[in-house]
The first five atom37 places (N, CA, C, CB, O) and aatype in JSON, in Angstrom:
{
  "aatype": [20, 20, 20, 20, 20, 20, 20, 20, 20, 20, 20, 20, 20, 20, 20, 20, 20, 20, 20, 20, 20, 20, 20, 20, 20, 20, 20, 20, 20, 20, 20, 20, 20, 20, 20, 20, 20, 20, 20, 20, 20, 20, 20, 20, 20, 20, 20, 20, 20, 20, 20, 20, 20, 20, 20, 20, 20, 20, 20, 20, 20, 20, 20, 20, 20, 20, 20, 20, 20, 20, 20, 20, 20, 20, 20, 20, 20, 20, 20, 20, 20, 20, 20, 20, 20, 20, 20, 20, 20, 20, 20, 20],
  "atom_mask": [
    [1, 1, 1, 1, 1],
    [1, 1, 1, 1, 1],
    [1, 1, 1, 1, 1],
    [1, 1, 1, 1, 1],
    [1, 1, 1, 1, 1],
    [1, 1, 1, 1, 1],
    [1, 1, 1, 1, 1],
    [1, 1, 1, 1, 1],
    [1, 1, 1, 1, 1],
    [1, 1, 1, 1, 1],
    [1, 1, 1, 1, 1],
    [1, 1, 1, 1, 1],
    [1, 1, 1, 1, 1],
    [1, 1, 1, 1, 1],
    [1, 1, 1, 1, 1],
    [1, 1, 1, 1, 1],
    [1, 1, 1, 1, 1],
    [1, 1, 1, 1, 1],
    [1, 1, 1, 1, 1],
    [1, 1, 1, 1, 1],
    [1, 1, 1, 1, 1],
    [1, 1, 1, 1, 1],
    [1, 1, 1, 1, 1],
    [1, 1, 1, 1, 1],
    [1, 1, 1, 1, 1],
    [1, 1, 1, 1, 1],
    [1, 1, 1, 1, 1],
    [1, 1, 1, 1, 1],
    [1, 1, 1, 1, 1],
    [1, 1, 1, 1, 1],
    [1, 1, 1, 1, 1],
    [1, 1, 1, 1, 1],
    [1, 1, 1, 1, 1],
    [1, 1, 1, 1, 1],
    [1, 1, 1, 1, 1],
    [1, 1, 1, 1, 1],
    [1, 1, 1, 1, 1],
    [1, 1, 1, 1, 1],
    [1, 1, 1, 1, 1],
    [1, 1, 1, 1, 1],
    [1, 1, 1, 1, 1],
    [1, 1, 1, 1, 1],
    [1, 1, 1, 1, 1],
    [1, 1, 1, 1, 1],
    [1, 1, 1, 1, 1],
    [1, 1, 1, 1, 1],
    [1, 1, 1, 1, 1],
    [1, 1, 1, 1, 1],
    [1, 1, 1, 1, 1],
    [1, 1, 1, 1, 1],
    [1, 1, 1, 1, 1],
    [1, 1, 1, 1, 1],
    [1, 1, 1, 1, 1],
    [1, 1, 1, 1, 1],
    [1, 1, 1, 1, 1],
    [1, 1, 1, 1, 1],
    [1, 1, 1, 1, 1],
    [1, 1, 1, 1, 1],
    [1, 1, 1, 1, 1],
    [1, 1, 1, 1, 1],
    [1, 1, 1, 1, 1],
    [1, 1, 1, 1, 1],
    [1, 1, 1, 1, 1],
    [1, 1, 1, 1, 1],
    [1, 1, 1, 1, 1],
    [1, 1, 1, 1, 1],
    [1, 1, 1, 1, 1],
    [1, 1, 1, 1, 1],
    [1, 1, 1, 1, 1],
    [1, 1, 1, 1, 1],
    [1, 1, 1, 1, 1],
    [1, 1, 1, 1, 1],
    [1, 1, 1, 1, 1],
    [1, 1, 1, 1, 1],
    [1, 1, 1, 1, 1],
    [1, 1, 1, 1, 1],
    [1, 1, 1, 1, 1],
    [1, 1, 1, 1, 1],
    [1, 1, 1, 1, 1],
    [1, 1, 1, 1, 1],
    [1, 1, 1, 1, 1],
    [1, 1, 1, 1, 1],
    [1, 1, 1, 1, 1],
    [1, 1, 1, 1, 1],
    [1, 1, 1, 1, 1],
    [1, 1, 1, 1, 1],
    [1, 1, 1, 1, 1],
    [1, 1, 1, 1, 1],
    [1, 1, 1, 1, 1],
    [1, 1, 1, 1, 1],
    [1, 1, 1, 1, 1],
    [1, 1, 1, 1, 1]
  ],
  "atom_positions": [
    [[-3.68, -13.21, 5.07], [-4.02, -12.05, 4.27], [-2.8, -11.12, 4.16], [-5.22, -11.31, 4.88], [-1.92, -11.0, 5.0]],
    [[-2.91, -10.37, 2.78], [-1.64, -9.68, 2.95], [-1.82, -8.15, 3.28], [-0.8, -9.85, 1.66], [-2.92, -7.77, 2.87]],
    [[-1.33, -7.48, 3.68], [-1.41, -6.01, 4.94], [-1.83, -5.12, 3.57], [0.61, -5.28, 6.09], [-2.1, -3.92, 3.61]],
    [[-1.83, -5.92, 2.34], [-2.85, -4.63, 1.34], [-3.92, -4.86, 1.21], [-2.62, -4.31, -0.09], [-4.68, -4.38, 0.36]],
    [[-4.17, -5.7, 2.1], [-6.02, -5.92, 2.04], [-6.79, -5.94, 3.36], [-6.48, -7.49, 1.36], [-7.84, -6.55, 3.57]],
    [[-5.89, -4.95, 4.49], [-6.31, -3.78, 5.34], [-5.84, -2.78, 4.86], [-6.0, -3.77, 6.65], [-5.08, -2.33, 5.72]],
    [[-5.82, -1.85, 3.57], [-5.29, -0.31, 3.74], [-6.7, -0.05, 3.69], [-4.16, 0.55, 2.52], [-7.62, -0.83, 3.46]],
    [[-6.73, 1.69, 4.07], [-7.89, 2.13, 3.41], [-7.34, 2.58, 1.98], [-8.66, 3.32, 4.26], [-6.25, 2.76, 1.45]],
    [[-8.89, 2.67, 1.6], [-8.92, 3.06, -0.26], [-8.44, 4.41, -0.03], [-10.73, 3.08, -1.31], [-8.17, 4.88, 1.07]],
    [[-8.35, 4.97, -1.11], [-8.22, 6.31, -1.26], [-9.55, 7.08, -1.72], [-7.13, 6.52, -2.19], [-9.9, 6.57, -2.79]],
    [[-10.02, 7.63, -1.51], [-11.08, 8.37, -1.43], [-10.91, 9.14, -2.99], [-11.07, 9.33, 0.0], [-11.53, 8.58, -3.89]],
    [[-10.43, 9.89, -3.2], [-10.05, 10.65, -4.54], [-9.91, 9.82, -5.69], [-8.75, 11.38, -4.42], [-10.27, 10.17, -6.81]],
    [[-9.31, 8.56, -5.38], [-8.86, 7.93, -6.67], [-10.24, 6.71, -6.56], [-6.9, 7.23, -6.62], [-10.54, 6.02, -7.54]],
    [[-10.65, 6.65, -5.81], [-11.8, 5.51, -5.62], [-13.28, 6.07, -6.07], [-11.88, 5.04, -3.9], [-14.23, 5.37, -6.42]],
    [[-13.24, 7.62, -5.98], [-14.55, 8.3, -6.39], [-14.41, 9.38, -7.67], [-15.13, 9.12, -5.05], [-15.44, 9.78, -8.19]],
    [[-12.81, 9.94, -8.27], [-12.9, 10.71, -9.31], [-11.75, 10.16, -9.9], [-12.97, 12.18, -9.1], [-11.15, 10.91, -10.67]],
    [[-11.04, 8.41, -9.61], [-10.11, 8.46, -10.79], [-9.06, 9.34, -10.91], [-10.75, 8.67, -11.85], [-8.46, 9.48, -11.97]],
    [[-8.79, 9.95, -9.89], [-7.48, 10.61, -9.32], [-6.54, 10.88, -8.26], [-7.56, 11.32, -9.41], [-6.7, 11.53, -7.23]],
    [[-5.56, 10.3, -8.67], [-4.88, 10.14, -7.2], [-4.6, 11.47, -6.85], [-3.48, 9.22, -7.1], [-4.34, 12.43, -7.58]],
    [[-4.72, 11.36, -5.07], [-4.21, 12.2, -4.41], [-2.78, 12.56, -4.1], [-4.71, 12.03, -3.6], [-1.91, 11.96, -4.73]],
    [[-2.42, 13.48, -3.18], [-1.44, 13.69, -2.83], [-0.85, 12.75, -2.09], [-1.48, 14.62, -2.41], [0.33, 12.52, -2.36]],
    [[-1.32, 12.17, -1.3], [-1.09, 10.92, -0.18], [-1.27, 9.76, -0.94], [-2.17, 10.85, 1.17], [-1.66, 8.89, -0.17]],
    [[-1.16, 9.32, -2.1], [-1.59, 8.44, -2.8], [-0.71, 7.71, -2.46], [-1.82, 8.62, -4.01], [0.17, 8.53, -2.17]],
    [[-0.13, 6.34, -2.2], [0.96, 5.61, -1.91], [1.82, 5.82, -0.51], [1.75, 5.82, -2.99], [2.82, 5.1, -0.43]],
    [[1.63, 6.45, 0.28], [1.82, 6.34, 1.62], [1.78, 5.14, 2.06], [1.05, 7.01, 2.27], [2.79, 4.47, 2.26]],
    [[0.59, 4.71, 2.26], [0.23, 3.21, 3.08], [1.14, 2.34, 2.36], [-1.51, 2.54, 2.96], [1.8, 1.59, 3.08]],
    [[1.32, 2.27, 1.16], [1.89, 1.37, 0.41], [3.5, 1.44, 1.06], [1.66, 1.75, -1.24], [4.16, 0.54, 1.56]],
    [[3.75, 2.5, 0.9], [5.11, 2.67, 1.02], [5.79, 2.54, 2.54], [5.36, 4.01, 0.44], [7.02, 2.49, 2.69]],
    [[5.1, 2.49, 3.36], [5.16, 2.37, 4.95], [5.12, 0.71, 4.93], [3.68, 3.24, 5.92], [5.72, -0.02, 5.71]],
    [[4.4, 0.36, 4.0], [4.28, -1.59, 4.15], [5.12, -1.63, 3.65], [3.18, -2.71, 3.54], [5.79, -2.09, 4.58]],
    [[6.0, -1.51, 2.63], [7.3, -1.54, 1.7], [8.42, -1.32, 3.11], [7.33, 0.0, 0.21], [9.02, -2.27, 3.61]],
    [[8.5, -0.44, 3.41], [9.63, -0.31, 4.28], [9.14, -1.6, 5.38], [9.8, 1.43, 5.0], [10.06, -2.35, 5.71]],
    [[7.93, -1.86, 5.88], [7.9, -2.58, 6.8], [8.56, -4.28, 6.32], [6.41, -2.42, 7.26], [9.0, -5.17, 7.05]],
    [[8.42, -4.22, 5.01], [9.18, -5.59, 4.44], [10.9, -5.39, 4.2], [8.42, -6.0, 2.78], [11.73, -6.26, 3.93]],
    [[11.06, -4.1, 4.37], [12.79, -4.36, 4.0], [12.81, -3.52, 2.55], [13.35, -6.43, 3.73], [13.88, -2.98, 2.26]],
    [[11.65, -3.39, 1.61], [11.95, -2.78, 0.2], [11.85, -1.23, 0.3], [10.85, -3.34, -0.96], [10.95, -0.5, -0.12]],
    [[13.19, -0.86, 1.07], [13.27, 0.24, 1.24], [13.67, 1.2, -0.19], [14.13, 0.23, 2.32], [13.11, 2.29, -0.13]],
    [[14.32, 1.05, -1.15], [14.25, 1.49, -2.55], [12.33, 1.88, -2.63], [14.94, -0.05, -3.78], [11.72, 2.95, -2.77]],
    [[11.99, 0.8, -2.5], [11.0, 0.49, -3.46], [9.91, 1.77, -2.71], [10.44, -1.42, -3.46], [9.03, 2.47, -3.2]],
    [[10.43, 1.66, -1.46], [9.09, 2.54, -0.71], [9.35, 3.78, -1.24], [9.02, 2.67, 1.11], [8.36, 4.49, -1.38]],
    [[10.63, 4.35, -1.66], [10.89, 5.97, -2.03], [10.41, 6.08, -2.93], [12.12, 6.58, -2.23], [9.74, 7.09, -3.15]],
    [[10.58, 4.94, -3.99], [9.76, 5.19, -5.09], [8.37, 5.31, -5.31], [9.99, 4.47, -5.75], [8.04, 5.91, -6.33]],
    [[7.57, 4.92, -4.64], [6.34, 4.66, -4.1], [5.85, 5.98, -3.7], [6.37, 3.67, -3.0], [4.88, 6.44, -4.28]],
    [[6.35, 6.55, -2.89], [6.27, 7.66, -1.86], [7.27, 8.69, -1.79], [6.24, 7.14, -0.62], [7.41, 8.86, -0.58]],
    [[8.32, 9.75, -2.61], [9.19, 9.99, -2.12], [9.72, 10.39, -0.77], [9.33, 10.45, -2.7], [10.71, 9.87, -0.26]],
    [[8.89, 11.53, -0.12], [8.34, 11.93, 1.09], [8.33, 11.06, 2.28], [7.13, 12.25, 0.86], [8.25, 11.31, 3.48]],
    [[8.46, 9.83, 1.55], [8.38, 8.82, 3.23], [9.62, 8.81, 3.97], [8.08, 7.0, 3.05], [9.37, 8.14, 4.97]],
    [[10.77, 9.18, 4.02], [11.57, 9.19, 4.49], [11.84, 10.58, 5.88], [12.24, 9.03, 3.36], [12.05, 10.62, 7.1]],
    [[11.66, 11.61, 4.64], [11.5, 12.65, 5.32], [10.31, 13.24, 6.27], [11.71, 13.31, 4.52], [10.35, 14.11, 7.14]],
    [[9.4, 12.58, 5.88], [8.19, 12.54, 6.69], [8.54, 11.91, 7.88], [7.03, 11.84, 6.05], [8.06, 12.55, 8.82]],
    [[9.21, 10.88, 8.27], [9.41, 9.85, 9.69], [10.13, 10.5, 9.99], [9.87, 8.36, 9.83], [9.81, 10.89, 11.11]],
    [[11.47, 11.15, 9.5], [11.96, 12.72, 10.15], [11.2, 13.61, 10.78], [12.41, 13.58, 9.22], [11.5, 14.26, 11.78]],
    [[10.28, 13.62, 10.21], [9.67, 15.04, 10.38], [8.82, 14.66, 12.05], [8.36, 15.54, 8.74], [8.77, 15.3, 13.1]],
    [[8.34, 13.54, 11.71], [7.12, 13.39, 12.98], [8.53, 12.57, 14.3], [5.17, 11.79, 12.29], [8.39, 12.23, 15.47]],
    [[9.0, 12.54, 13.94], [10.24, 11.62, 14.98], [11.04, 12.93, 15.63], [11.64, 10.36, 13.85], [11.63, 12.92, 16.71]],
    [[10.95, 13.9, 14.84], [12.02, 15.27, 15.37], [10.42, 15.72, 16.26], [12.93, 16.84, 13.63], [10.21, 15.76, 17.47]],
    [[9.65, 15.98, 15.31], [7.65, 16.46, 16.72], [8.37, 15.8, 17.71], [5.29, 15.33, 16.41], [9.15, 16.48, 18.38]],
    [[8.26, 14.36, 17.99], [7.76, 13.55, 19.19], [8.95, 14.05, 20.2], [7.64, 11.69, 18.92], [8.62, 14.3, 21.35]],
    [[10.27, 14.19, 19.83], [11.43, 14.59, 20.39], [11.31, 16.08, 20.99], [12.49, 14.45, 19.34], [11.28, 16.28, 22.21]],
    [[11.25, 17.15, 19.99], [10.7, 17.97, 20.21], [9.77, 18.12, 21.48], [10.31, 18.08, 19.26], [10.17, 18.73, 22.47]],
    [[8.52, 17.54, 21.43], [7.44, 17.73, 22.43], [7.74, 17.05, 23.7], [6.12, 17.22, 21.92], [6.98, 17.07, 24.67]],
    [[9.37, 16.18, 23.66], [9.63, 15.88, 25.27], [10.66, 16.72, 25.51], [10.05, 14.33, 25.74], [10.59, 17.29, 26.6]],
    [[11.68, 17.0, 24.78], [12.52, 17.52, 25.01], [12.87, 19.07, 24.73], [13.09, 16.8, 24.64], [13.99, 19.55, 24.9]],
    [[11.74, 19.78, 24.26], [11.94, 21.14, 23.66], [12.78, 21.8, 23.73], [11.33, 21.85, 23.87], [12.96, 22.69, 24.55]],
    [[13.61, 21.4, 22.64], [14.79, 21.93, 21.54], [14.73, 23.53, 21.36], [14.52, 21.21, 19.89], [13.77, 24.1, 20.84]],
    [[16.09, 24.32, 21.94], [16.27, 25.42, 21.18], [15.59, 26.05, 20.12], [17.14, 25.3, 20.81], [14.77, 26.98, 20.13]],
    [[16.26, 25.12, 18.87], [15.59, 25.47, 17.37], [14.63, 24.59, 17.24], [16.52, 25.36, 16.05], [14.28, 24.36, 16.08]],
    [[14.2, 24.12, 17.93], [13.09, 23.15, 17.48], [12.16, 23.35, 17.07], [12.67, 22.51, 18.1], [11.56, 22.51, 16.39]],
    [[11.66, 24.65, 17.33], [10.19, 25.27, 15.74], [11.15, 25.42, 14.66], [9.09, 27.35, 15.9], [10.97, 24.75, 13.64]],
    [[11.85, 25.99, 14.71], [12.7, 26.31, 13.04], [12.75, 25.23, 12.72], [14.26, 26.97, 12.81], [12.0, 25.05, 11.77]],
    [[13.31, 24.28, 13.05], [13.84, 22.76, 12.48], [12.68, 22.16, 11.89], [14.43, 21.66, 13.7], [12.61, 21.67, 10.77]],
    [[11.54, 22.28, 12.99], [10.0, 21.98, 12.31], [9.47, 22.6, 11.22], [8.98, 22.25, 13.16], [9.0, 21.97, 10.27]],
    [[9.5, 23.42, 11.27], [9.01, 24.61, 10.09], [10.01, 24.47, 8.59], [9.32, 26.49, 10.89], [9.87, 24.98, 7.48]],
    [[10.77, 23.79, 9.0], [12.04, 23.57, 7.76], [11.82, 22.1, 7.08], [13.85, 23.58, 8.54], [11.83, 21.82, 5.88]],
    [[11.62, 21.21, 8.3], [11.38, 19.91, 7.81], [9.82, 19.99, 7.11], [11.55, 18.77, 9.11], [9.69, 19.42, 6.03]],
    [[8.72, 20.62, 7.63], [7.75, 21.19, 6.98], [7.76, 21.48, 5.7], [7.49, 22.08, 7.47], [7.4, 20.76, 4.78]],
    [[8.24, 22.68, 5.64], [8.69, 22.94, 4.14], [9.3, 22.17, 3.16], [9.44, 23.77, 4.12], [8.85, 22.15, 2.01]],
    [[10.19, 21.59, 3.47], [10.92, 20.2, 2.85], [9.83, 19.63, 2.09], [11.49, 18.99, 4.05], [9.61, 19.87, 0.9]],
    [[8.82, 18.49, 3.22], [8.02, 17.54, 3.01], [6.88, 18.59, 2.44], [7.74, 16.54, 4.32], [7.18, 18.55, 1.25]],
    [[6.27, 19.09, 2.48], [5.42, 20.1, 1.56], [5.53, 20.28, 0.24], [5.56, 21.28, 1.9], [4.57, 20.25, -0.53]],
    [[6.96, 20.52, -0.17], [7.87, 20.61, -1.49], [8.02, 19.2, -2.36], [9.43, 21.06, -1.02], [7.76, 18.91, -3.53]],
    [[8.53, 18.52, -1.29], [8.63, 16.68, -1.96], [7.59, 16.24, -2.73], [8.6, 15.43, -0.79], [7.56, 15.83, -3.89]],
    [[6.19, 16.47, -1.33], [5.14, 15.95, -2.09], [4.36, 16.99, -3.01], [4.22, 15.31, -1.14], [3.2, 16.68, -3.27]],
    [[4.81, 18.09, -3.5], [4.17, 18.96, -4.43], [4.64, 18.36, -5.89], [4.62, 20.57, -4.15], [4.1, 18.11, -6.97]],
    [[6.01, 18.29, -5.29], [6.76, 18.53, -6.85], [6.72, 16.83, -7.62], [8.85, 19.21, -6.6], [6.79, 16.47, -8.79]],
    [[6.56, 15.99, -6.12], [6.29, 14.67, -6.82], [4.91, 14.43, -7.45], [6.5, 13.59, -5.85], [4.67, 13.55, -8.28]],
    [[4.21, 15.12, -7.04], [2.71, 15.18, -7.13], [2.6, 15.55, -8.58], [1.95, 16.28, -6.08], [1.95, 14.95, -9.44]],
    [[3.13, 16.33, -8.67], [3.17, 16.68, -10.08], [4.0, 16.1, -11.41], [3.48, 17.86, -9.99], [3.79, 16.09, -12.62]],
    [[5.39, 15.47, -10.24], [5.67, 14.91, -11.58], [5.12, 13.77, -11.94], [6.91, 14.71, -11.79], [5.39, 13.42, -13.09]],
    [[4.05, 12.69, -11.02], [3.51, 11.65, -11.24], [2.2, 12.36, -12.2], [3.23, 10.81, -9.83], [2.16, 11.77, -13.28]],
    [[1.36, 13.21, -12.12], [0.4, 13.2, -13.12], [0.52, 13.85, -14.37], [-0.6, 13.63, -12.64], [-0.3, 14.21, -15.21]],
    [[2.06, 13.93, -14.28], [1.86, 14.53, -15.96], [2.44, 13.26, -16.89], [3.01, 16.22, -16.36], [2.45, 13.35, -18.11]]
  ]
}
């Protein structure tokens, strides 16, 4: 079987025909897990910076970093922005 026939559905696009914000995540995490790393940004832009984001948390929460809320709160903002502005440029 191929690893797209364990994702879950999407809830939004499975009940009103509209994708969500998270729409292509799963996809794009299996993309990188094959090597089609292009392909996953395209998919997802956010996926990159997102594994930043939760990889600087996990670091963070052993090692508590100086700036390490700012850095969070920045990479936050970042990935907040990515997926707004991609969000939008996919449904128009």
């Amino acid at each position: 079987m191929a690893p797209e026939d364990y994702m879950i559905p999407c809830f939004w696009k499975k009940n009103f025909n509209i994708e969500c914000m998270g729409c292509g995540i799963q996809r794009s995490l299996s993309l990188i897990f094959q090597g089609e790393f292009i392909a996953a940004f395209k998919m997802y832009p956010a996926i990159y910076t997102l594994i930043i984001l939760f990889v600087f948390l996990v670091l963070h929460i052993k090692f508590q970093f100086k700036l390490g809320s700012k850095i969070l709160l920045a990479l936050f903002i970042l990935n907040v922005s990515i997926i707004i502005i991609s969000y939008l440029l996919k449904i128009t």
